[in-house]
ZAZATOR-216889 format. One record per residue (C-alpha): x, y, z. Coordinates in steps of 0.1 Angstrom, whole numbers, padded with zeros to 4 digits, always signed. Each point is the difference from the previous one (the first is absolute). Layout:
BEGIN
XYZ...
//
This chain:
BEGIN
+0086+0210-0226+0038+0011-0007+0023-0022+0005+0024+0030+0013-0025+0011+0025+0010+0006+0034-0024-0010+0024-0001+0011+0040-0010-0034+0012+0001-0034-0019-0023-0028+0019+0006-0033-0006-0027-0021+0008-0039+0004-0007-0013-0017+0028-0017+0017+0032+0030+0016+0015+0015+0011-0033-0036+0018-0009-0005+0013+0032+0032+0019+0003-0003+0011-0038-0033+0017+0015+0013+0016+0027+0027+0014-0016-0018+0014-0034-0034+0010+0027+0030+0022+0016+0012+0013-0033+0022-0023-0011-0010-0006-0032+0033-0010-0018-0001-0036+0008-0001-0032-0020-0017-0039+0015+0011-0025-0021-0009-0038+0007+0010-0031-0015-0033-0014+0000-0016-0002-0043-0033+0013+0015-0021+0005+0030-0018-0032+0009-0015-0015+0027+0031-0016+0023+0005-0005+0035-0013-0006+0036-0028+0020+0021+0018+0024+0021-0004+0014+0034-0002+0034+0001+0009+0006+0037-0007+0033+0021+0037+0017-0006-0004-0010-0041-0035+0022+0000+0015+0026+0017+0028+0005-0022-0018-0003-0033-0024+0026+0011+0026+0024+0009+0015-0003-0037-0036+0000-0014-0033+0006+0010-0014-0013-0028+0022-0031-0002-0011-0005+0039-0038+0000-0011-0001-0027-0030+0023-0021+0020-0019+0002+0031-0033-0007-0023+0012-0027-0020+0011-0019+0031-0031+0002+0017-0021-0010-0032+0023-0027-0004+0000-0017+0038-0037+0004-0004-0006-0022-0027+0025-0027+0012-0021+0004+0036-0033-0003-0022+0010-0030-0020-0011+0014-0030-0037-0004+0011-0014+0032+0020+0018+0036-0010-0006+0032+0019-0018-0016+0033-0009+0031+0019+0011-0016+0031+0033-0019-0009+0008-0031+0023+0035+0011+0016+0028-0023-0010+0027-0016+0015+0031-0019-0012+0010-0026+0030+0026-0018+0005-0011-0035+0018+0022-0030+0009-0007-0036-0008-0025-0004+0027-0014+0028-0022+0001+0027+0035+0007+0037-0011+0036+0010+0010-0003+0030-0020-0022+0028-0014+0001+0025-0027-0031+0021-0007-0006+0004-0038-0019+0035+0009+0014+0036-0016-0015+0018+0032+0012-0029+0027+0036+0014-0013-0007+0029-0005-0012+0008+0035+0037-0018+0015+0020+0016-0024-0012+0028-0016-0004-0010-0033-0015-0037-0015+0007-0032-0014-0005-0009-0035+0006-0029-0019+0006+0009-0042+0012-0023-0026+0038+0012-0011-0014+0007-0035-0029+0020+0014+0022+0022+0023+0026+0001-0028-0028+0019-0029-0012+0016+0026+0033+0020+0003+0010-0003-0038-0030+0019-0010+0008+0029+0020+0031+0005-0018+0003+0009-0034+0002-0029-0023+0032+0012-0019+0021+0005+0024-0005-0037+0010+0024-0028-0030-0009-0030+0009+0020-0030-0023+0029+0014+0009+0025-0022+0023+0030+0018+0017+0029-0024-0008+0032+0027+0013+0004+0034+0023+0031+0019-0002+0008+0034+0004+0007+0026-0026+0035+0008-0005+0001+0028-0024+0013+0031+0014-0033+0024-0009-0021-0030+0016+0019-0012+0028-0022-0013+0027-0030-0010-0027-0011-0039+0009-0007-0020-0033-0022-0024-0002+0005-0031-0029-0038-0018-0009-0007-0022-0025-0036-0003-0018-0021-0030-0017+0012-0031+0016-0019-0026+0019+0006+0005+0034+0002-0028+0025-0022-0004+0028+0014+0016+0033+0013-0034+0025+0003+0022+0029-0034+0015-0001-0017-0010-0029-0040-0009+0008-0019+0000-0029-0039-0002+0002-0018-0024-0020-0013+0016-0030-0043+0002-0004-0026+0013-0023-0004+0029+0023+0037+0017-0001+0015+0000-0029+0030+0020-0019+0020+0007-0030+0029+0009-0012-0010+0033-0015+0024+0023+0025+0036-0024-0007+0021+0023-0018+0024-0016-0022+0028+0023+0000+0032-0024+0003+0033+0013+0018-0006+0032+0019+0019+0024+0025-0018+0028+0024+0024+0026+0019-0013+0012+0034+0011+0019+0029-0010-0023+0026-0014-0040-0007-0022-0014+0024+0001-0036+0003-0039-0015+0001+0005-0031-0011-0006-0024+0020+0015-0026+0022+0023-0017-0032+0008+0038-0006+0024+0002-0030+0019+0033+0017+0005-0010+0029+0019-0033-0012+0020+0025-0023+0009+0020+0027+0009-0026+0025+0013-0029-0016+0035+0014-0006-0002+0015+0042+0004-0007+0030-0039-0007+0001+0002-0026-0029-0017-0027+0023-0030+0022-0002+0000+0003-0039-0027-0026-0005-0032-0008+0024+0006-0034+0027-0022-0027+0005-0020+0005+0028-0004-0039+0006-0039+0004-0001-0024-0006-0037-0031+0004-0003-0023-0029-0016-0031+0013-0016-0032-0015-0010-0027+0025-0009-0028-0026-0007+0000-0037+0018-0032-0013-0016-0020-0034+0006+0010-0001+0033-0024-0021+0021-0030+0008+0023+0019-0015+0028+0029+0020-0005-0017+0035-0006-0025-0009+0029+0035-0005+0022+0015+0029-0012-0028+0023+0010-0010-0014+0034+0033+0000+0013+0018+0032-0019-0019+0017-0020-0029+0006+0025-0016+0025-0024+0028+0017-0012+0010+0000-0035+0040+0006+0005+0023-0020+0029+0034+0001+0008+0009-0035+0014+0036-0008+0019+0011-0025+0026+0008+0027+0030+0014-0027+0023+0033+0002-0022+0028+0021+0011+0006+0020-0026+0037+0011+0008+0007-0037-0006+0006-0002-0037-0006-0035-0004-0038+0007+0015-0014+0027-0016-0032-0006-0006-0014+0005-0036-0028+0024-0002-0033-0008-0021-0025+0025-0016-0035-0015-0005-0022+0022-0021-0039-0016-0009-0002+0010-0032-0035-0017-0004-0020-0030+0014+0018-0027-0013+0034+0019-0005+0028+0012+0020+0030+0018-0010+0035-0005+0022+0030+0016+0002+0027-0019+0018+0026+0017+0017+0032-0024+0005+0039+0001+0013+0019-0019-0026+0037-0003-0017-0003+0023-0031+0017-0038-0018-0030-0017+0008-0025+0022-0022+0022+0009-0027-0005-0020-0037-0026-0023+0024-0032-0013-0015-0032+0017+0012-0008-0039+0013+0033-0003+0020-0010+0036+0011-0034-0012+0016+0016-0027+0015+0025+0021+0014-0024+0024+0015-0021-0030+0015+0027-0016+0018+0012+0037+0014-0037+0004+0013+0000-0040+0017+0036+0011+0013-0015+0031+0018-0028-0014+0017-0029+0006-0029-0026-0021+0002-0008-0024-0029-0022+0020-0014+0026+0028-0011+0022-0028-0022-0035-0014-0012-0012+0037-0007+0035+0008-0023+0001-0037-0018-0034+0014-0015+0019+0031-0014-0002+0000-0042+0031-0002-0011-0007+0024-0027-0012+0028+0028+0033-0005+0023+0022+0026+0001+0031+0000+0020+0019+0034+0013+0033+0002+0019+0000+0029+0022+0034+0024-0005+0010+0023+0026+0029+0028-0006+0016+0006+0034+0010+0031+0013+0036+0010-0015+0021+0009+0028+0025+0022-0008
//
């Protein structure tokens, strides 16, 4: 790879969006392009994501193929979370539904889990894909060396030698430890079943690429966009806002009592292995009464796994210990209306399993 290359696009960001327009572009004939990524390797990070009716539609006009393994790995994926990692390929799958129910534990809302259910209102499905699943889906479409990760952009400028006027330069350095992400940064637990190395980091130092058009992919804390705005009139967009909700995760709440589960079950649960849970006699235009929401997910008999959705002051989870955290959470839930059970539920939480994620939103620059 020259150094003095020109390239006709320059990507910055690995991720979904940043792979996905890389394919489009080089299935179209694009094929002088460059991805690079800051990431030191490929490994298993981030949510499950939603991919919604519109989101199918586009990736299957930039790929076929892309279309097909995503479509596939989401559908192989929601059905082992439906099967509990007991029964695989039922012949006649139970349909699925993710409700929403309030604290009397009556359905206020629906959403069917079924590919064809969407498919037959929109046109196209539903799927749900883990971020790193829909990412190497896409990556291994492309050819791998045209994609750099270990490379963080640090400066764009453009090019103001006369012969090259108009070229965007892009400044990266190589082979340092790079911080986790606190605007959207959601790593998944490590296990014995996904695991990684380090074998694709390159260790190349200081490096500049030259483009004739950069697209920005990278992400919500992306490093162009602050370059570009913070000496602008959009400068007050140059770094993600607080949305004043966090999220406080417990993937595994173990040892929690026959009385408890037996609760849980008869009045939300009912069956189901996944609930939404919120007090819906809250305004929610009033900000001092929005009502956290609560995940439930049985992840076995005697186990349940919560995510706690909550409105709180950004100060107030900062530097805080994961037991003031709990705390917190519990007294949020009692404040809202939660029965007892919630702040009993969270109180169980191993500290050691707690993970705590402010939610960053980047508002739409006006101009």
């Amino acid at each position: 790879m020259s150094l003095n290359k020109l390239y006709d696009v320059l990507i910055v960001g690995a991720g979904p969006v940043g792979l996905a327009t890389g394919l489009a572009l080089y299935q179209r004939g694009i094929t002088n392009i460059l991805i690079i990524d800051q990431t030191r390797s490929f490994r298993r990070v981030g949510q499950v994501v939603d991919m919604l009716p519109n989101g199918l539609k586009a990736l299957k006009y930039i790929d076929e193929q892309a279309y097909q393994q995503v479509k596939q790995t989401g559908l192989e994926f929601i059905q082992i979370r439906n099967n509990n990692g007991e029964v695989k390929g039922e012949k006649t799958p139970q349909k699925r539904f993710w409700y929403q129910k309030n604290l009397q534990g009556k359905i206020i809302r629906s959403i069917s889990l079924s590919f064809d259910d969407w498919f037959e209102l929109y046109g196209e499905g539903r799927v749900s894909i883990p971020w790193y699943d829909l990412q190497t889906n896409l990556r291994k479409l492309l050819p791998s060396e045209i994609i750099k990760v270990n490379h963080r952009c640090v400066n764009i400028y453009e090019e103001n030698i006369t012969q090259e006027k108009g070229t965007i330069l892009i400044d990266c350095i190589s082979d340092e430890e790079i911080d986790n992400n606190p605007f959207a940064h959601w790593e998944m637990q490590p296990s014995n079943k996904f695991t990684y190395t380090d074998s694709e980091a390159q260790k190349v130092g200081e490096k500049q690429f030259k483009a004739k058009l950069v697209v920005a992919a990278d992400g919500i804390n992306s490093t162009i966009r602050k370059i570009i705005y913070t000496d602008s009139k959009l400068k007050q967009w140059a770094k993600p806002q607080y949305s004043g909700w966090a999220a406080i995760n417990v993937m595994e709440i173990e040892g929690i009592s026959d009385a408890i589960i037996e609760e849980l079950e008869d009045n939300y649960f009912q069956n189901e292995r996944l609930v939404t849970l919120k007090n819906d006699s809250l305004k929610s235009e009033d900000k001092n009464l929005q009502s956290p929401r609560l995940i439930l997910i049985r992840t076995s008999k005697n186990a349940i796994g919560c995510l706690f959705h909550i409105p709180v002051s950004i100060d107030l989870l900062e530097n805080k210990s994961p037991e003031t955290i709990i705390n917190l959470t519990a007294d949020i839930l009692t404040k809202a209306g939660f029965p007892p059970i919630f702040s009993q539920l969270i109180k169980l939480s191993n500290i050691d399993k707690l993970t705590i994620r402010p939610y960053y939103i980047r508002p739409l620059a006006k101009p």
